[in-house]
GUBAKE-626401 format. One record per residue: residue in three letters; y, z, x of N, C-alpha, C, O in turn; residue number from 1. Coordinates in pm, whole numbers. Layout:
BEGIN
+------+--------+--------+--------+--------+--------+--------+--------+--------+--------+--------+--------+--------+-----+
| rest |   n.py |   n.pz |   n.px |  ca.py |  ca.pz |  ca.px |   c.py |   c.pz |   c.px |   o.py |   o.pz |   o.px |  nr |
+------+--------+--------+--------+--------+--------+--------+--------+--------+--------+--------+--------+--------+-----+
|  ALA |      Y |      Z |      X |      Y |      Z |      X |      Y |      Z |      X |      Y |      Z |      X | NUM |
...
+------+--------+--------+--------+--------+--------+--------+--------+--------+--------+--------+--------+--------+-----+
***
This chain:
BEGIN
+------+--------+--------+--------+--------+--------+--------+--------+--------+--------+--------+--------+--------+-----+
| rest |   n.py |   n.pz |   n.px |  ca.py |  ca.pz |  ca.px |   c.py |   c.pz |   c.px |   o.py |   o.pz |   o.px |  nr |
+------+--------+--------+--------+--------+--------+--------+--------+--------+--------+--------+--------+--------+-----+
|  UNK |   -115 |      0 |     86 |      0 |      0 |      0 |    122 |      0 |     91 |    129 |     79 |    185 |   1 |
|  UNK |    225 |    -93 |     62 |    357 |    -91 |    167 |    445 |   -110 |     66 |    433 |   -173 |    -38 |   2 |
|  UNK |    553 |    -34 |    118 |    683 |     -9 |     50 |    825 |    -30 |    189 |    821 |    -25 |    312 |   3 |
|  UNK |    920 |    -50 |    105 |   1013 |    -94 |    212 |   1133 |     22 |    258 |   1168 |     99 |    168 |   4 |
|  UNK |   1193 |     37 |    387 |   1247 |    133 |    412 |   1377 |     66 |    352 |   1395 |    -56 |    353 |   5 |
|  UNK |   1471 |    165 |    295 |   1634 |    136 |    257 |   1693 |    165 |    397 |   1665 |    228 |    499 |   6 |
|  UNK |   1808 |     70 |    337 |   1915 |     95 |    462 |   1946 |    236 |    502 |   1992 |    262 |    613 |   7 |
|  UNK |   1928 |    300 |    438 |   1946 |    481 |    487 |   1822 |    541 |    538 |   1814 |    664 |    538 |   8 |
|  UNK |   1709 |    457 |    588 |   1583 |    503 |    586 |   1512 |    577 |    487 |   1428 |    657 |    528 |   9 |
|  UNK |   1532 |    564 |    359 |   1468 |    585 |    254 |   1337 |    528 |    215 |   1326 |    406 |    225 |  10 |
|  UNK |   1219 |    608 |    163 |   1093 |    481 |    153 |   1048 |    616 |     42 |   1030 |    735 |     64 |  11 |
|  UNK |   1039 |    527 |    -91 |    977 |    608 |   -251 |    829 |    644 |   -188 |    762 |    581 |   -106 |  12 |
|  UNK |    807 |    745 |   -243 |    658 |    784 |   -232 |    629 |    757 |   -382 |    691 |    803 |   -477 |  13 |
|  UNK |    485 |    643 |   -388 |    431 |    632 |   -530 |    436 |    723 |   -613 |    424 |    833 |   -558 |  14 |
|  UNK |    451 |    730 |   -752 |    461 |    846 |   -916 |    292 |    879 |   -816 |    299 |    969 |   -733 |  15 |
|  UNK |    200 |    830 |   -826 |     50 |    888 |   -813 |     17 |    968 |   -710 |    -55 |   1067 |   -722 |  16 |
|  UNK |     76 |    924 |   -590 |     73 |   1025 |   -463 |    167 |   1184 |   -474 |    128 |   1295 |   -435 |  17 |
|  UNK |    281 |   1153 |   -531 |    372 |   1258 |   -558 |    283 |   1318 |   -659 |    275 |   1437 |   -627 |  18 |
|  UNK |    228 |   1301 |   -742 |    170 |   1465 |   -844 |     19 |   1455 |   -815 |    -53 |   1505 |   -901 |  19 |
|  UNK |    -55 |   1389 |   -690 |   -122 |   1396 |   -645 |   -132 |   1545 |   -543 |   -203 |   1645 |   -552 |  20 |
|  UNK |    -28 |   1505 |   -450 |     10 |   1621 |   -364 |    117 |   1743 |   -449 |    146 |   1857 |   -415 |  21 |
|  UNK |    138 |   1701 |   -513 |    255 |   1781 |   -625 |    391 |   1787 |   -561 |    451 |   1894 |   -546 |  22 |
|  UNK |    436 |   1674 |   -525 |    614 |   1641 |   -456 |    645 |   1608 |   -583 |    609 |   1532 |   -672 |  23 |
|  UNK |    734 |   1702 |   -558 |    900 |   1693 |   -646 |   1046 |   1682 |   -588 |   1061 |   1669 |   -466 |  24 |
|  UNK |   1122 |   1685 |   -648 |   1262 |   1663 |   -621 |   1267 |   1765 |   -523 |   1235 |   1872 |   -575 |  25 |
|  UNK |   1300 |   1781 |   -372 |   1345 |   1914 |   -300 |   1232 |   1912 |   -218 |   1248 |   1929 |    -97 |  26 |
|  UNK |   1064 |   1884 |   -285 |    987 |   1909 |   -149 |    993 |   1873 |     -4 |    993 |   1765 |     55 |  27 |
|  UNK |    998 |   1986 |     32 |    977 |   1953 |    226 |    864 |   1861 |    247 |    768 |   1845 |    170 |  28 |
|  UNK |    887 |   1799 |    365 |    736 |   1708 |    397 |    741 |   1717 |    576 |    854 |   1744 |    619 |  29 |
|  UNK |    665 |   1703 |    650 |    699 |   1684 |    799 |    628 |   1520 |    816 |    568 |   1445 |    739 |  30 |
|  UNK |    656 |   1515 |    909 |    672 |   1325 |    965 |    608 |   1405 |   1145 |    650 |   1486 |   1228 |  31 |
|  UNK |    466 |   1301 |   1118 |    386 |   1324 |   1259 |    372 |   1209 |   1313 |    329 |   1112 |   1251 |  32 |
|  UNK |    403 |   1206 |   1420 |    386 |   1040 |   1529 |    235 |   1068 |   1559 |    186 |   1174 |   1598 |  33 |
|  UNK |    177 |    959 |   1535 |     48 |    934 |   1621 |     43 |    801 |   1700 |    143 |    733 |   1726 |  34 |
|  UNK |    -65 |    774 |   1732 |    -63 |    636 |   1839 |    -82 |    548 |   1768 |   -110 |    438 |   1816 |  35 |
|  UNK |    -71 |    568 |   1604 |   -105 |    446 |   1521 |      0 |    436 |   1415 |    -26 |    369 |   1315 |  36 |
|  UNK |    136 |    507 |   1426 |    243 |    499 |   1329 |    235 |    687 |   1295 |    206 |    776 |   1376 |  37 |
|  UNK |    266 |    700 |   1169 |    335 |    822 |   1125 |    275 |    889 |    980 |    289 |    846 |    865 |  38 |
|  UNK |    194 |   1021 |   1035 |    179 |   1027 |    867 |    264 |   1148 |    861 |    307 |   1225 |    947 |  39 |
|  UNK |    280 |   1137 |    696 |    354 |   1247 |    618 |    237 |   1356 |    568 |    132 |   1335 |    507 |  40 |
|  UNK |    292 |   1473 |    615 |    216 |   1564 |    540 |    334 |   1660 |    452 |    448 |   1672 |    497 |  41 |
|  UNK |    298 |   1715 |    342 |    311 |   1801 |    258 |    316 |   1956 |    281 |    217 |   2028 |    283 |  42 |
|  UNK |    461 |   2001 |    302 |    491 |   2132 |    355 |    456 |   2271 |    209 |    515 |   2279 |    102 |  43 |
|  UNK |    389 |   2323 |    240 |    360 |   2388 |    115 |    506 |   2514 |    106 |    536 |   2568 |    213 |  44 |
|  UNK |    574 |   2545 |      1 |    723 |   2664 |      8 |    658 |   2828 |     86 |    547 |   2878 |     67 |  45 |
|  UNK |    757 |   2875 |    164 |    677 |   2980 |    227 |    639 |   3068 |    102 |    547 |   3148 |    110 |  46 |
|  UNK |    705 |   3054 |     -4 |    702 |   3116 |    -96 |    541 |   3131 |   -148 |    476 |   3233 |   -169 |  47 |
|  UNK |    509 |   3008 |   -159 |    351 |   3045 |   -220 |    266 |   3060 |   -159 |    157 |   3068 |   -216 |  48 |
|  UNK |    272 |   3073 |     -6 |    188 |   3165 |     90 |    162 |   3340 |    129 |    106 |   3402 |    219 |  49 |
|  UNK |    252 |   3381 |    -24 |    264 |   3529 |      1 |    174 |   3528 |   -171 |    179 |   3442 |   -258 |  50 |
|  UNK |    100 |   3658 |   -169 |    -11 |   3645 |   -274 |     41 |   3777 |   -316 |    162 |   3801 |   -315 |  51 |
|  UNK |    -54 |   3868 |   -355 |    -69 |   3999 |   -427 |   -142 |   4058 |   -290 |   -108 |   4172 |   -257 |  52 |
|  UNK |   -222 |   4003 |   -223 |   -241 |   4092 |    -69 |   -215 |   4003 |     53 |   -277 |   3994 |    159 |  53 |
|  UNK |   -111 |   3943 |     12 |     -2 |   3880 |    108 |    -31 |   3940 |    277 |   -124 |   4021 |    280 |  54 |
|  UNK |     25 |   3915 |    393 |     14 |   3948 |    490 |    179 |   3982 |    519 |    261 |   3951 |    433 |  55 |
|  UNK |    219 |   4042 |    633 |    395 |   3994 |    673 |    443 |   3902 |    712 |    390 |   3845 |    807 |  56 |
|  UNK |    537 |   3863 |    668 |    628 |   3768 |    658 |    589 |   3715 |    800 |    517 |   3615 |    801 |  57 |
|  UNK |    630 |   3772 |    929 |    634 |   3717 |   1078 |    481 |   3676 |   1035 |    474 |   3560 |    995 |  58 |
|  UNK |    339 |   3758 |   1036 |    229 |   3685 |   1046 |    219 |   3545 |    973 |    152 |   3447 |   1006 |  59 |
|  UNK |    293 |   3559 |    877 |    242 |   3422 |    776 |    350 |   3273 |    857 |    340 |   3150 |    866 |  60 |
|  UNK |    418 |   3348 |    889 |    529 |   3227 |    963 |    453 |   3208 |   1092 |    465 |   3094 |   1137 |  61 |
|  UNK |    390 |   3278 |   1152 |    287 |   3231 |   1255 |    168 |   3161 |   1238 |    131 |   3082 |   1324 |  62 |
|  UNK |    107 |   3180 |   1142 |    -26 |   3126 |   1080 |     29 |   2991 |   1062 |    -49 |   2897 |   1073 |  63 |
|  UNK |    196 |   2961 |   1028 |    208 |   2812 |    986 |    247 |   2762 |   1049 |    289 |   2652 |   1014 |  64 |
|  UNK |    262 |   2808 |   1199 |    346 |   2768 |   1316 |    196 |   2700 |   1374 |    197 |   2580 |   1403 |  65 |
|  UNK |    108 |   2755 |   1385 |     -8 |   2715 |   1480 |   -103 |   2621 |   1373 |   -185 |   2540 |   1417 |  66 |
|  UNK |    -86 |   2636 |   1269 |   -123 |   2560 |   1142 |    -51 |   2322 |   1189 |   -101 |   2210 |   1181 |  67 |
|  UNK |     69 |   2378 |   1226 |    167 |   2265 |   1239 |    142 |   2260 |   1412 |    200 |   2179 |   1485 |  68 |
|  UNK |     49 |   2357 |   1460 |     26 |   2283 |   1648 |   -105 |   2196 |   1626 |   -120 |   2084 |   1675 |  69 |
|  UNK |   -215 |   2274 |   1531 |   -282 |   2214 |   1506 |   -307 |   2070 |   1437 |   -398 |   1997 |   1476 |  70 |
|  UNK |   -234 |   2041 |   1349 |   -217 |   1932 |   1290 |   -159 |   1810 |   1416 |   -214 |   1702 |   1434 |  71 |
|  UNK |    -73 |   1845 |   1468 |     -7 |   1784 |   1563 |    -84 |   1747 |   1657 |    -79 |   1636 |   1709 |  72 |
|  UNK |   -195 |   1872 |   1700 |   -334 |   1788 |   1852 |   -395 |   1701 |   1778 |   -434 |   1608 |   1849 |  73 |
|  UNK |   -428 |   1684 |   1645 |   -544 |   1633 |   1580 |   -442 |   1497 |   1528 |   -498 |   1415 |   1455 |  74 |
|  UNK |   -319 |   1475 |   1557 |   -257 |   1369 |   1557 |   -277 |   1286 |   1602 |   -312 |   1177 |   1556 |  75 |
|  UNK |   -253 |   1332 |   1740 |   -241 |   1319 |   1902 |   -356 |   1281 |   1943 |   -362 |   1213 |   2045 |  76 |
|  UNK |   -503 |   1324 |   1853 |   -627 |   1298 |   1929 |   -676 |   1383 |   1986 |   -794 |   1365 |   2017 |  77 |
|  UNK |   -614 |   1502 |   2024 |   -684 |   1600 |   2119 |   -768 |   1720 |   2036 |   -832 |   1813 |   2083 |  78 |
|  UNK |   -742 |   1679 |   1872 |   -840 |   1805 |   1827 |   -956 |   1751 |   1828 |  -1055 |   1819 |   1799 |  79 |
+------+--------+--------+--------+--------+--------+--------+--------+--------+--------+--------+--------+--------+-----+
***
């Protein structure tokens, strides 16, 4: 499926992929280089990573820090 970038670097993500992954108006996304172009992944709000036996705030911001190293070797090829 190809879609075209706008002059502002704009490029629609399909109605099916968006409530696939559940993007809405405001969702974060990160943009990963690999050796074969760029995928988008889907930033989940820190918000819904805290539960009813939630962890602290610093642990959970670490869990998504090494969460996003990981994604990044397995980009890269090295996971």
């Amino acid at each position: 499926m190809s879609h075209t970038v706008t002059e502002k670097g704009t490029v629609t993500i399909p109605a099916r992929i968006r409530k696939k992954y559940g993007l809405r108006k405001g969702s974060r996304v990160e943009f990963i280089e690999t050796d074969g172009g760029v995928m988008l992944i889907p930033i989940a709000p820190l918000e819904s990573l805290f539960g009813a036996d939630a962890k602290s705030r610093d642990e959970v911001l670490e869990m998504v820090r090494e969460l996003h190293k990981e994604r990044r070797r397995e980009a890269s090829g090295e996971g």
